[in-house]
VOPAGU-2260 file (C-alpha; in pm, 1 decimal, decimal comma):
REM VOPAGU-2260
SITE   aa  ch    i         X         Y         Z
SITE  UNK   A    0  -15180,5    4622,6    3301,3
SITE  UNK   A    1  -15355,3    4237,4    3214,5
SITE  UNK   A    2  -15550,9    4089,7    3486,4
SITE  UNK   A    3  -15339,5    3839,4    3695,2
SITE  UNK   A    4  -15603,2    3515,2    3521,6
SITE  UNK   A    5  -15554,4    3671,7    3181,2
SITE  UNK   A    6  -15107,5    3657,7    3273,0
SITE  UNK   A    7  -15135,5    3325,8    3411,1
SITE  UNK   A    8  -15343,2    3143,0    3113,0
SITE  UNK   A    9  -15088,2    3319,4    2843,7
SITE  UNK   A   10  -14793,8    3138,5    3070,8
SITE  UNK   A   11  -14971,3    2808,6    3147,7
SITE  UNK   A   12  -15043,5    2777,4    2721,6
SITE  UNK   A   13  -14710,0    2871,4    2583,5
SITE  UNK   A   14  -14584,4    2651,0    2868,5
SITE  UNK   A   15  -14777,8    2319,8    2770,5
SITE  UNK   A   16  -14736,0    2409,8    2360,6
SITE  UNK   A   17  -14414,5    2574,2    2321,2
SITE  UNK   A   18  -14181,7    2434,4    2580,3
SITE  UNK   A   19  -14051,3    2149,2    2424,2
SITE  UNK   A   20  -14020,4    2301,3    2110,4
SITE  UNK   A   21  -13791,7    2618,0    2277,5
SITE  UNK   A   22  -13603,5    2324,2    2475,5
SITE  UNK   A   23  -13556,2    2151,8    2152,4
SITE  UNK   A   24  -13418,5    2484,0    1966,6
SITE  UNK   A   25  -13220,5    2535,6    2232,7
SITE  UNK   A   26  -13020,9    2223,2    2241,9
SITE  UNK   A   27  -12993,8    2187,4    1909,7
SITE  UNK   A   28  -12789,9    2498,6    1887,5
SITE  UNK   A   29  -12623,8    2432,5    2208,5
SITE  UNK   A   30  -12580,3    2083,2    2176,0
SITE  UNK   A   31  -12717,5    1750,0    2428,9
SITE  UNK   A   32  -12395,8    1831,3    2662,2
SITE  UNK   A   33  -12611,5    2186,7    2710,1
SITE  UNK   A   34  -12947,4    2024,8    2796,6
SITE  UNK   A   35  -12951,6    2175,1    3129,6
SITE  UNK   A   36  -12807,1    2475,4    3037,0
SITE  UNK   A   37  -13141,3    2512,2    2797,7
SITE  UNK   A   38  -13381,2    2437,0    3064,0
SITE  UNK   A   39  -13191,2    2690,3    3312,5
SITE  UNK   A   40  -13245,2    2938,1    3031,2
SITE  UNK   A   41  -13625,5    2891,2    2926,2
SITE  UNK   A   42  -13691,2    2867,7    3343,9
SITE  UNK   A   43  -13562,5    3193,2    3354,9
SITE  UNK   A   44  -13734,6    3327,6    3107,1
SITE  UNK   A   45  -14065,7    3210,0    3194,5
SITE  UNK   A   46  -13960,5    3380,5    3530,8
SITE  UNK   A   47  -13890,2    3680,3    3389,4
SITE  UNK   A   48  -14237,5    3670,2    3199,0
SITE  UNK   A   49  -14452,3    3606,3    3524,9
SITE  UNK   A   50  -14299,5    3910,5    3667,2
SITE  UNK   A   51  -14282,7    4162,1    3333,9
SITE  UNK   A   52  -14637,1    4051,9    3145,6
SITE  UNK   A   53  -14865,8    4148,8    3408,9
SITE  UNK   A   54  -14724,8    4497,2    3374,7
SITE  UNK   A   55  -14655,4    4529,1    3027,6
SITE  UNK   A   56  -14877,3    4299,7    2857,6
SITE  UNK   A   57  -14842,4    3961,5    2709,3
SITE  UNK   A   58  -14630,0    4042,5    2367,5
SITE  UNK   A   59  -14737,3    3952,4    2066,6
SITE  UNK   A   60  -14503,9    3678,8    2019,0
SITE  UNK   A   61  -14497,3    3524,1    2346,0
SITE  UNK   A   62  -14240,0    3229,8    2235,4
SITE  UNK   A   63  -13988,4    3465,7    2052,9
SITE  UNK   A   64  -13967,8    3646,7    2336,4
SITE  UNK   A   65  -13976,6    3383,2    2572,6
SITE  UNK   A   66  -13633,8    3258,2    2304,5
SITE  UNK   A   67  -13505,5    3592,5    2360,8
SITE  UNK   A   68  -13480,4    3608,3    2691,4
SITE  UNK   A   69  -13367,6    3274,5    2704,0
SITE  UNK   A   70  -13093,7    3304,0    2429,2
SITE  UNK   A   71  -12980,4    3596,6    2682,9
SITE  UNK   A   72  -12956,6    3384,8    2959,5
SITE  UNK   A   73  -12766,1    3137,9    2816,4
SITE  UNK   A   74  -12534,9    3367,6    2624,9
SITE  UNK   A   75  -12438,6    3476,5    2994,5
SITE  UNK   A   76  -12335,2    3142,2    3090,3
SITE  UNK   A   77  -12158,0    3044,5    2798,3
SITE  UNK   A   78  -11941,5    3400,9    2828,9
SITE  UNK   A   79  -11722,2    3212,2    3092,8
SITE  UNK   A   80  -11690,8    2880,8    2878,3
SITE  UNK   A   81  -11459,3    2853,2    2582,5
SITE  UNK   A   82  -11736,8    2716,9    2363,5
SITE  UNK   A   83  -11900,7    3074,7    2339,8
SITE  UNK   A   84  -11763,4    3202,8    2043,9
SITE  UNK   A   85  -11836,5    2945,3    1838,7
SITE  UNK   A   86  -12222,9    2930,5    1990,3
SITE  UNK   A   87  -12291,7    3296,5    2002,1
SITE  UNK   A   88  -12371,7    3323,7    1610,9
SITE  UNK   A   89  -12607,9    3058,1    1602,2
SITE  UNK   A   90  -12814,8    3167,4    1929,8
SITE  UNK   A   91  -12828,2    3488,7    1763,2
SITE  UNK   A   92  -12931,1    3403,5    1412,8
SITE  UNK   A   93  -13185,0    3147,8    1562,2
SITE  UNK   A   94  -13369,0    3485,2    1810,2
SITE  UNK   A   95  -13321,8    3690,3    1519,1
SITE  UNK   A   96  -13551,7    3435,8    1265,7
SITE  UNK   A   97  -13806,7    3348,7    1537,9
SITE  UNK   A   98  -13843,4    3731,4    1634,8
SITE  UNK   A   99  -13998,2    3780,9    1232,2
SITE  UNK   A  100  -14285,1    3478,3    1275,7
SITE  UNK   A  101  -14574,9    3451,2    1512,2
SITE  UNK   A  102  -14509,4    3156,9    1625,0
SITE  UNK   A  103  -14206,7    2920,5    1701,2
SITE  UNK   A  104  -14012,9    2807,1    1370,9
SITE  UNK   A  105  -13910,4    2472,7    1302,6
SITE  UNK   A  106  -13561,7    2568,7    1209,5
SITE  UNK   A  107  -13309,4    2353,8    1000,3
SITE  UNK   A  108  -13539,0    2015,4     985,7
SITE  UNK   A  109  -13375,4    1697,8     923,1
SITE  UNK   A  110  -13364,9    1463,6     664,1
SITE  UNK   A  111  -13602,4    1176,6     845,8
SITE  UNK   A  112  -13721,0    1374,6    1153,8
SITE  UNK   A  113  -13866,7    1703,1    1030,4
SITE  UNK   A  114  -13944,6    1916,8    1318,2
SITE  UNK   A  115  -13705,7    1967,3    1622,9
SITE  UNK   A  116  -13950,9    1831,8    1929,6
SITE  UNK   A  117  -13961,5    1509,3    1742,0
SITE  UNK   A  118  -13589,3    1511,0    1661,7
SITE  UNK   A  119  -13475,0    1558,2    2049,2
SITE  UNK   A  120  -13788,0    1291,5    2095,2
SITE  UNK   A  121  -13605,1     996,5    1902,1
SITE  UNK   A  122  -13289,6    1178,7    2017,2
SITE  UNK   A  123  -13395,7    1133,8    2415,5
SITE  UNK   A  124  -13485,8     741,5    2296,5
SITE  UNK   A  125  -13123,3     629,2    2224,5
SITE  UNK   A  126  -13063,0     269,7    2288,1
SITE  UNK   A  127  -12764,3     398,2    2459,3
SITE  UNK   A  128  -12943,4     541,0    2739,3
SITE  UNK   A  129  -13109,3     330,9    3008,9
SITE  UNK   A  130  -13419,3     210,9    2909,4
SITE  UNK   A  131  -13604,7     329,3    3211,9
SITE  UNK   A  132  -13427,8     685,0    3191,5
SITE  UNK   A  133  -13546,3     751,9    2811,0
SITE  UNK   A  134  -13899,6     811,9    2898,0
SITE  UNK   A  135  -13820,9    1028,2    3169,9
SITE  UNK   A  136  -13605,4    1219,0    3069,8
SITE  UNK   A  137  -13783,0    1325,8    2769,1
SITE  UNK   A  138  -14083,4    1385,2    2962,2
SITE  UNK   A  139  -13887,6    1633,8    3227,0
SITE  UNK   A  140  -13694,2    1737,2    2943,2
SITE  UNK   A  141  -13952,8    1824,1    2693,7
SITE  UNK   A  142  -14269,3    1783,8    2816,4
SITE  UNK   A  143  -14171,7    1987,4    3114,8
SITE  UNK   A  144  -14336,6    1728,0    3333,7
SITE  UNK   A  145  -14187,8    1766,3    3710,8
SITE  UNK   A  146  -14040,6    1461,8    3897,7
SITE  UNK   A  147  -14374,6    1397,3    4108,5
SITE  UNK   A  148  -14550,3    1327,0    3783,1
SITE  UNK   A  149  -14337,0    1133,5    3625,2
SITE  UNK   A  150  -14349,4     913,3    3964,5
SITE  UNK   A  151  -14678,3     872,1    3917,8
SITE  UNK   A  152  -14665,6     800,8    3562,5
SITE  UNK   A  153  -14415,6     532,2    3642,3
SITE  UNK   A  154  -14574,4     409,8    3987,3
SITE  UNK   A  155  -14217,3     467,0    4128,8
SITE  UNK   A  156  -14073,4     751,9    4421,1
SITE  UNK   A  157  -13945,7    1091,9    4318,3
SITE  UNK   A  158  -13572,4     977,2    4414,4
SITE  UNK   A  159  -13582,3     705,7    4201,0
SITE  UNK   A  160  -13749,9     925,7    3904,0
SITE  UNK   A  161  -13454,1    1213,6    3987,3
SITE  UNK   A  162  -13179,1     915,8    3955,2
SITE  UNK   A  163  -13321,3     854,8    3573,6
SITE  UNK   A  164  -13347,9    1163,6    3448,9
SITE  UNK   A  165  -12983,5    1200,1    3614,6
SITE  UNK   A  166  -12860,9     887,1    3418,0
SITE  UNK   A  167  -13075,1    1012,4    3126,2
SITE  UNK   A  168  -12926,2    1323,7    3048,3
SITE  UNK   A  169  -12571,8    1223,7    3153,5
SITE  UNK   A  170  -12581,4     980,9    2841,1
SITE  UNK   A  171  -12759,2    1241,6    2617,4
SITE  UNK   A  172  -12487,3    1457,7    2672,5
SITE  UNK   A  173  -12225,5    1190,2    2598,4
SITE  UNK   A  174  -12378,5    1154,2    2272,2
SITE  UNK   A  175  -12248,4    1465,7    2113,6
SITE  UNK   A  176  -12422,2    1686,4    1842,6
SITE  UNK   A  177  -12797,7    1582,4    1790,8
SITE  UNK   A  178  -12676,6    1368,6    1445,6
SITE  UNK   A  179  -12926,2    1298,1    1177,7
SITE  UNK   A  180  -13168,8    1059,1    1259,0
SITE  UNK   A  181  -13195,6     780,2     940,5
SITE  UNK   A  182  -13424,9     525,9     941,7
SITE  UNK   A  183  -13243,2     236,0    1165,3
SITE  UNK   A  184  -13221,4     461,7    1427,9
SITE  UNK   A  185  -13624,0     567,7    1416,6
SITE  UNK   A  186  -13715,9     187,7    1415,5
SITE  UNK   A  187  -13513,9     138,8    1720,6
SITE  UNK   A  188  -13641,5     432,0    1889,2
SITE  UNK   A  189  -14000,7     419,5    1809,3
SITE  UNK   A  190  -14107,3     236,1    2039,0
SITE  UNK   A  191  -13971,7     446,2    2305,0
SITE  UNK   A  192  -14125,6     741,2    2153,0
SITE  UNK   A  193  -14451,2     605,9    2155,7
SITE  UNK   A  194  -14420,0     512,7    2520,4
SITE  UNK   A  195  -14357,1     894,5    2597,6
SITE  UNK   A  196  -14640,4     989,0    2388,2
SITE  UNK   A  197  -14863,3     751,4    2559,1
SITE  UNK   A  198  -14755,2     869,7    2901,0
SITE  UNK   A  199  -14806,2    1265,4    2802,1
SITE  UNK   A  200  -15176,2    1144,5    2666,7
SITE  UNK   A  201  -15242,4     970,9    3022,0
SITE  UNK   A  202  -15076,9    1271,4    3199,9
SITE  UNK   A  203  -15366,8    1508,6    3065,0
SITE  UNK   A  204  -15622,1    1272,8    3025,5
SITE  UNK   A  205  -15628,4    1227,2    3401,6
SITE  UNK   A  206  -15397,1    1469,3    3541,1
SITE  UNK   A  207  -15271,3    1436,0    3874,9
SITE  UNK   A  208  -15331,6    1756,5    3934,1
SITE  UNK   A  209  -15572,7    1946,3    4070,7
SITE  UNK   A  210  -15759,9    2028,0    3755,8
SITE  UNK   A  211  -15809,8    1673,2    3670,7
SITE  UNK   A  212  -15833,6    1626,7    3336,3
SITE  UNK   A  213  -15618,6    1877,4    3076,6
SITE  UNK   A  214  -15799,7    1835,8    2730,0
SITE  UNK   A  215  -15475,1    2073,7    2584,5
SITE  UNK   A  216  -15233,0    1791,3    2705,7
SITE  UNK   A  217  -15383,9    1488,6    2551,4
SITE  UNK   A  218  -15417,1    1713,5    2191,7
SITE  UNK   A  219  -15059,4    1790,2    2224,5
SITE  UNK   A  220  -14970,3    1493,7    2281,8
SITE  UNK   A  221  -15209,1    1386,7    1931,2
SITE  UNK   A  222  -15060,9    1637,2    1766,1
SITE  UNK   A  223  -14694,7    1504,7    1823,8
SITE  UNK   A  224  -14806,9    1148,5    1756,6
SITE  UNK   A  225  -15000,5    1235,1    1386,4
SITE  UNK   A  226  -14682,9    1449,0    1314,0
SITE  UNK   A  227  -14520,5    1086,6    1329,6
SITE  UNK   A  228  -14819,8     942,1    1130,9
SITE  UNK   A  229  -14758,7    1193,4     870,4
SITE  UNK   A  230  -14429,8    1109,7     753,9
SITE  UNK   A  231  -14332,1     844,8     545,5
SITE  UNK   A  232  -13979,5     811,2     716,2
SITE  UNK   A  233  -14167,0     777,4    1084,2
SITE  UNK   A  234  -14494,8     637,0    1011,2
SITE  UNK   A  235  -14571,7     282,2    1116,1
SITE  UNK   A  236  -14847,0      35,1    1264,9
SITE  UNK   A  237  -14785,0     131,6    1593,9
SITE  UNK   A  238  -14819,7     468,8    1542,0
SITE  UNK   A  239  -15147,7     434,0    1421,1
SITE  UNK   A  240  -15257,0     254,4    1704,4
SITE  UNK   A  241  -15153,5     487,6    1938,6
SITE  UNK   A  242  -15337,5     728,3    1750,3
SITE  UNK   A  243  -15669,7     511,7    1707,9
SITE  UNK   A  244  -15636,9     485,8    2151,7
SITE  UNK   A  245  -15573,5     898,2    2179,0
SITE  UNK   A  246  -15897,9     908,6    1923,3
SITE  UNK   A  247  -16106,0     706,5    2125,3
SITE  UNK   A  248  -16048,6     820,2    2423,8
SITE  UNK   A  249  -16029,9    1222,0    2350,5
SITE  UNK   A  250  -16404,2    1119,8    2221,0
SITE  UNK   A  251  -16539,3    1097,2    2538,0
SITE  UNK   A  252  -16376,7    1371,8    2725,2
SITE  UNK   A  253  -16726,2    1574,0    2698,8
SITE  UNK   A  254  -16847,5    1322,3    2916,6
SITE  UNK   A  255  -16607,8    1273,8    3142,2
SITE  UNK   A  256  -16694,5    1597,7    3327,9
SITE  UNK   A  257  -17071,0    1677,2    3508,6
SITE  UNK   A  258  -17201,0    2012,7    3479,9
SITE  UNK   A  259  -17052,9    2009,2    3818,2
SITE  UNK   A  260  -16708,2    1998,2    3735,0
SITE  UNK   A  261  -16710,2    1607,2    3846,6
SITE  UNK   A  262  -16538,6    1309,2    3716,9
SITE  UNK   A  263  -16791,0    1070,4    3552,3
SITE  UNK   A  264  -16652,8     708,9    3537,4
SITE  UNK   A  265  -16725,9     511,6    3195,3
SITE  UNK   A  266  -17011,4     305,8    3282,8
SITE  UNK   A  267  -17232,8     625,5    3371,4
SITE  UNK   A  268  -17102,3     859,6    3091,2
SITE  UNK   A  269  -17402,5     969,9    2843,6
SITE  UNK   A  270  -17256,7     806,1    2546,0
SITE  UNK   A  271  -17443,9    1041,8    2292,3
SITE  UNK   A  272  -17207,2    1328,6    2414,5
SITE  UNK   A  273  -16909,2    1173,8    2302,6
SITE  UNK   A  274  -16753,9    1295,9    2001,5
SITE  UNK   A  275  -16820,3    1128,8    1664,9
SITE  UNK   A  276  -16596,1    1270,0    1445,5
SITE  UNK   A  277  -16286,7    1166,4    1698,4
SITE  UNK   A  278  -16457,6     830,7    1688,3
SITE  UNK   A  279  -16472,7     796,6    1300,5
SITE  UNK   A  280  -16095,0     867,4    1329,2
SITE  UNK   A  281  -15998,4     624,8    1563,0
SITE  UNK   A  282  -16153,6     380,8    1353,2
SITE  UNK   A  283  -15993,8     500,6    1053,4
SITE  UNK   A  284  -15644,2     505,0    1228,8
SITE  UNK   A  285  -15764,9     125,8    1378,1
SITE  UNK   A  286  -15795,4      36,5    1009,8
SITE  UNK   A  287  -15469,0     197,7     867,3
SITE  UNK   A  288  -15219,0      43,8    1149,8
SITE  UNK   A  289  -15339,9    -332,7    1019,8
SITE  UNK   A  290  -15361,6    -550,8    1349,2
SITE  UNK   A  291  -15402,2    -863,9    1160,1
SITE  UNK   A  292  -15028,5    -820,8    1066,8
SITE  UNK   A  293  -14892,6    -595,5    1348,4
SITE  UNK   A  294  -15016,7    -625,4    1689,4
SITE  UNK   A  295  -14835,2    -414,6    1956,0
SITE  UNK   A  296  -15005,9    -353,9    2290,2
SITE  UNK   A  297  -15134,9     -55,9    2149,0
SITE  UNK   A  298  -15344,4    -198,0    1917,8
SITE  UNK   A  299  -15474,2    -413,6    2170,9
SITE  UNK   A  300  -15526,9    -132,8    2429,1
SITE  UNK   A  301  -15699,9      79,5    2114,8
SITE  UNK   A  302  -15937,1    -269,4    2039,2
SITE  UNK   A  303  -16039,5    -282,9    2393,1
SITE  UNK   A  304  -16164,3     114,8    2390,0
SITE  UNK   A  305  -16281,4       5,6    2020,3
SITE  UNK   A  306  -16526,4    -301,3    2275,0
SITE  UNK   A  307  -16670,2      24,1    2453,7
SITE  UNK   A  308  -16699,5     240,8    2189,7
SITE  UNK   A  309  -16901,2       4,6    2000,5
SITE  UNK   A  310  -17142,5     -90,1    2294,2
SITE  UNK   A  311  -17488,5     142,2    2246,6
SITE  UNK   A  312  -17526,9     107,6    2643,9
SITE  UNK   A  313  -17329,4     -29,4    2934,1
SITE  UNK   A  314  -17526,2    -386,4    2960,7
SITE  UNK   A  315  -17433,7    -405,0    2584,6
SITE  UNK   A  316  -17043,5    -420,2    2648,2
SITE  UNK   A  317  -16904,7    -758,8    2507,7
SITE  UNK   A  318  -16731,3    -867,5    2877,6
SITE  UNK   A  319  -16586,8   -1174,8    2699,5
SITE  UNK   A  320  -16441,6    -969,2    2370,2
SITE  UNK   A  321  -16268,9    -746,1    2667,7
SITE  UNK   A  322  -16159,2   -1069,5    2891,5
SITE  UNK   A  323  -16016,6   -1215,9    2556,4
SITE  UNK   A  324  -15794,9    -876,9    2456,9
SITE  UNK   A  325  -15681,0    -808,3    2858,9
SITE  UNK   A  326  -15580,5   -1170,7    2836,1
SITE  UNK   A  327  -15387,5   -1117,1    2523,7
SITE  UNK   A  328  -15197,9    -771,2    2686,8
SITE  UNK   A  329  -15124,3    -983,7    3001,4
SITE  UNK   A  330  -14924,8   -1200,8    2721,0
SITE  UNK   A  331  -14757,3    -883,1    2569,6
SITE  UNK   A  332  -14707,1    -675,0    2833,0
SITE  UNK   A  333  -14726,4    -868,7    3201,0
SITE  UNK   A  334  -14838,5    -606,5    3489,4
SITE  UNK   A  335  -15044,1    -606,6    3765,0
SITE  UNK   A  336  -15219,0    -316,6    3693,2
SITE  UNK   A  337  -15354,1    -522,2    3363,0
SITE  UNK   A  338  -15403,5    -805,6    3568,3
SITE  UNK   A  339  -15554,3    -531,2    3774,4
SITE  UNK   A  340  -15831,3    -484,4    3462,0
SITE  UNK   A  341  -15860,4    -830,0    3360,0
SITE  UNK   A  342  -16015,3    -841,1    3704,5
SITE  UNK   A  343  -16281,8    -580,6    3664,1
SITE  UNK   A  344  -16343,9    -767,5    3356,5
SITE  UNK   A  345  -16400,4   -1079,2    3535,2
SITE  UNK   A  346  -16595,3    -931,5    3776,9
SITE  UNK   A  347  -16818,2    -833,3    3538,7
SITE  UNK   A  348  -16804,9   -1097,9    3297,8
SITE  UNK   A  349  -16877,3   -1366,2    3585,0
SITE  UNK   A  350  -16984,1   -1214,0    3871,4
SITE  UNK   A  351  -16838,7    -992,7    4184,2
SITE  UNK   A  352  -16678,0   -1324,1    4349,8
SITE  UNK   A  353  -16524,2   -1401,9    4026,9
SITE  UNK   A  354  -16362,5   -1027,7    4005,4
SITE  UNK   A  355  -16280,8   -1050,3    4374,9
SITE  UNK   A  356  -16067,7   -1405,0    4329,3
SITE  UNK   A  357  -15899,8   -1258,4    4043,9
SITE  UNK   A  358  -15820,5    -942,4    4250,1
SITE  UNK   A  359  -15720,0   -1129,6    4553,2
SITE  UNK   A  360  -15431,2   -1294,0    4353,2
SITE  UNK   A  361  -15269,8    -991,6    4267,0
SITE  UNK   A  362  -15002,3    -928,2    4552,7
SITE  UNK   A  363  -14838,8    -627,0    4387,3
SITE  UNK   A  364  -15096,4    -331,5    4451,8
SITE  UNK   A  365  -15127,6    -306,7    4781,5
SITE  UNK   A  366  -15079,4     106,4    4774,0
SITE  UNK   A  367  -15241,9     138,2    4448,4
SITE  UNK   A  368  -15557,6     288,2    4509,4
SITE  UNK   A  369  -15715,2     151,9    4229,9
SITE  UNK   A  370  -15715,9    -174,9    4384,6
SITE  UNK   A  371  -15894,2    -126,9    4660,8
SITE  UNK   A  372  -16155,0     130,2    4445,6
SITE  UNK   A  373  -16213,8    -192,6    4228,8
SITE  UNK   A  374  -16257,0    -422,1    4553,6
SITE  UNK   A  375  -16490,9    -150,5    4697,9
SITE  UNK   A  376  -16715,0    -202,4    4358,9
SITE  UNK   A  377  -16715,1    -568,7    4384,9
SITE  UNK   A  378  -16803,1    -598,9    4742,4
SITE  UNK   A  379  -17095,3    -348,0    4736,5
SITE  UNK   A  380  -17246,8    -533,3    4463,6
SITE  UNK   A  381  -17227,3    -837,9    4720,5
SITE  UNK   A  382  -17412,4    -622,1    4965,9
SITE  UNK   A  383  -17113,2    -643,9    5190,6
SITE  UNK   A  384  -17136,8    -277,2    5258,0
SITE  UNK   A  385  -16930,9    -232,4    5556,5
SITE  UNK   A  386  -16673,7    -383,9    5390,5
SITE  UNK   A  387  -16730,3    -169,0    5035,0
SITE  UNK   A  388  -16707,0     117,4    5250,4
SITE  UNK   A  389  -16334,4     -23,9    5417,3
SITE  UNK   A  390  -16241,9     -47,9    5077,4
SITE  UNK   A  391  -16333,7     251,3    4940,0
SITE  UNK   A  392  -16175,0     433,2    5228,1
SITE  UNK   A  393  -15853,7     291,4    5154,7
SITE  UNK   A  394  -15863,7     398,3    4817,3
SITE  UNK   A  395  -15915,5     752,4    4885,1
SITE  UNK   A  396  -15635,8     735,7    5144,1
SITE  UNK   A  397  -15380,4     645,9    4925,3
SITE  UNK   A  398  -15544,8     858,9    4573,4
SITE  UNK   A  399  -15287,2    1091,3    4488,9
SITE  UNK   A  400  -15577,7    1245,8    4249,9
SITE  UNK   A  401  -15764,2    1500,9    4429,4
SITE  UNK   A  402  -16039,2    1450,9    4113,5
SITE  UNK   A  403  -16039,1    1084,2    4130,4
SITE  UNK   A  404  -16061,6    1125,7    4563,6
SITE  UNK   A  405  -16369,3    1334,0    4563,9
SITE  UNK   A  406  -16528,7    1079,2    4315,4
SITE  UNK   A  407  -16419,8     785,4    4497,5
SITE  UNK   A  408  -16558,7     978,7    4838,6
SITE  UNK   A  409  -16882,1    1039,0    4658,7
SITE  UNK   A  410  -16981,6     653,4    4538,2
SITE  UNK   A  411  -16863,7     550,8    4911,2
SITE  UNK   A  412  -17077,0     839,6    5051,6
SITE  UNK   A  413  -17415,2     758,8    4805,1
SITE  UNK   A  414  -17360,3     379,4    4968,1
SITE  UNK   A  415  -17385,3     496,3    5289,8
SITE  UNK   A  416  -17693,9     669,4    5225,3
SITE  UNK   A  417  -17837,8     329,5    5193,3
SITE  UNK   A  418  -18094,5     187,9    5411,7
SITE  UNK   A  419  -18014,1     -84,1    5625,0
């Protein structure tokens, strides 16, 4: 019998690596009218596997069997439908060639998008479903995000989340057969698929979870992204510039941590500890997606981490170079959370009554915590401390990070330590 840890780590990685690509398998063969009907199935397996591996062992092939039991499952449901016949075959010829590998197959590849996770991808980013349903629903779909964080990927409620996936899969499943996917369709998509990418590298790189950061989730989430990069038929500007911002950040994920186990904001991270091969990649990617010609917010977003990269120390950051590029994102991409950052900027570009003007014009973020976290800087570099401390307070009120809450309680704590 395996140790209860050794069970739940064996789940918790096939979960995070392989279940999008069993999802994928699964609707392919079933078809996008069957997308629920595949994530019944590989729920029930992983189920199954909580309850079985801690007495029998983890198998060897944890996703073929995890397919197995699946392909069971949904060979029981399809027994009362009149489309069984014609599905059985296939679910059976698909177990029976993932049972012989050691790890998932891609199966029959398409002529443009090679691998199945990437086909449903562009497949989940049809214009004809809502714009603000793709995302979602490939992230619930695939990613096997829940609604929760989705919300807080999207700064929206769990009902409203639900109602997207909802419309989401509805139209996926009005589509028909997953059809080949030719090159009009990717350069329509991408864009969409590159949002989805970008919110699965956020997702891990600060979870909302109670781990806080998952390293695993922001190198899937490269993976999936370079496996774009690498094809001629899918490869494009943007993608490298998505890939240059996953580079640079997944650098400095040594430092994000203490040897505490706490979150270590930018400004105090010991920049020798970030990684330099990651960084020499980023730059490489930077070079290859040619911002002089093609300038999507990701390449701006990828310049700014370039401005902090670059800087030896904190009191070396260019503020202005960063003012300049948040300026130019406010043009592309109009938020207040980037008006939120042009504010920081500010702040520390041209002084803490600067930042807080800029701040105090944003009327949008009132139950953002990061707002008041930012005020709560600004303010106890005034020496308005009673106020710093209001502010800070607020923030950790309305964190739904328990990682980012015990940081924000500690540099509110530290201030109150302060004589006088």
């Amino acid at each position: 019998m395996e140790s209860s840890v050794d069970v739940n780590e064996a789940l918790h990685r096939v979960f995070r690596h392989e279940y999008g690509r069993l999802v994928s398998h699964l609707t392919r063969v079933l078809g996008p009218a069957q997308v629920d009907l595949a994530e019944d199935a590989l729920q029930e397996a992983l189920c199954r596997a909580s309850v079985l591996w801690p007495m029998k062992g983890v198998p060897d092939r944890p996703s073929a069997w995890l397919l197995a039991v699946a392909r069971n499952h949904a060979l029981d449901s399809l027994r009362r439908r009149a489309t069984f016949r014609r599905k059985e075959a296939e679910l059976i010829d698909l177990t029976e060639a993932l049972s012989a590998t050691s790890a998932v197959d891609p199966g029959v590849l398409g002529a443009v998008v090679q691998d199945d996770q990437l086909r449903m991808m562009f497949a989940c980013c049809d214009p004809a479903i809502p714009a603000d349903a793709q995302v979602a629903v490939l992230l619930k779909v695939l990613c096997g995000f829940s609604a929760a964080e989705i919300a807080q990927a999207f700064l929206s409620s769990v009902a409203a989340v639900e109602k997207r996936i909802a419309r989401g899969k509805h139209a996926l499943a009005a589509s028909g057969a997953l059809a080949e996917i030719g090159p009009a369709e990717v350069e329509a998509r991408r864009p969409g698929v590159c949002q989805a990418l970008y919110l699965l590298f956020n997702e891990g790189y600060m979870s909302g979870r109670s781990d806080g950061i998952r390293d695993e989730v922001c190198f899937e989430a490269m993976r999936l992204t370079a496996m774009l990069g690498e094809r001629p038929a899918t490869d494009h500007p943007m993608v490298r510039a998505l890939l240059a911002l996953m580079c640079f950040h997944s650098a400095r994920l040594p430092a994000r941590r203490d040897d505490q186990g706490h979150l270590v904001l930018l400004l105090d991270q010991d920049r020798a500890t970030w990684d330099r091969d990651l960084i020499a990649q980023g730059f490489a990617h930077l070079q290859a997606s040619q911002p002089e010609q093609h300038l999507s917010p990701f390449h701006v977003e990828a310049l700014l981490s370039a401005q902090h990269i670059l800087a030896p120390r904190p009191e070396d950051t260019d503020w202005a170079a960063l003012e300049a590029l948040y300026r130019k994102l406010l043009e592309m991409k109009p938020s207040p959370v980037v008006r939120l950052n042009l504010a920081v900027v500010i702040g520390k570009g041209h002084g803490p009554e600067a930042g807080l003007q800029a701040l105090d014009a944003i009327r949008d973020l009132e139950s953002y915590a990061y707002l008041h976290a930012a005020r709560g800087e600004l303010l106890a570099e005034l020496g308005r401390v009673d106020e710093a401390r209001a502010a800070w307070t607020r923030a950790i009120a309305l964190c739904a990070n328990p990682v980012e809450a015990a940081c924000l309680t500690r540099r509110r704590d530290r201030l109150r330590r302060r004589p006088g």
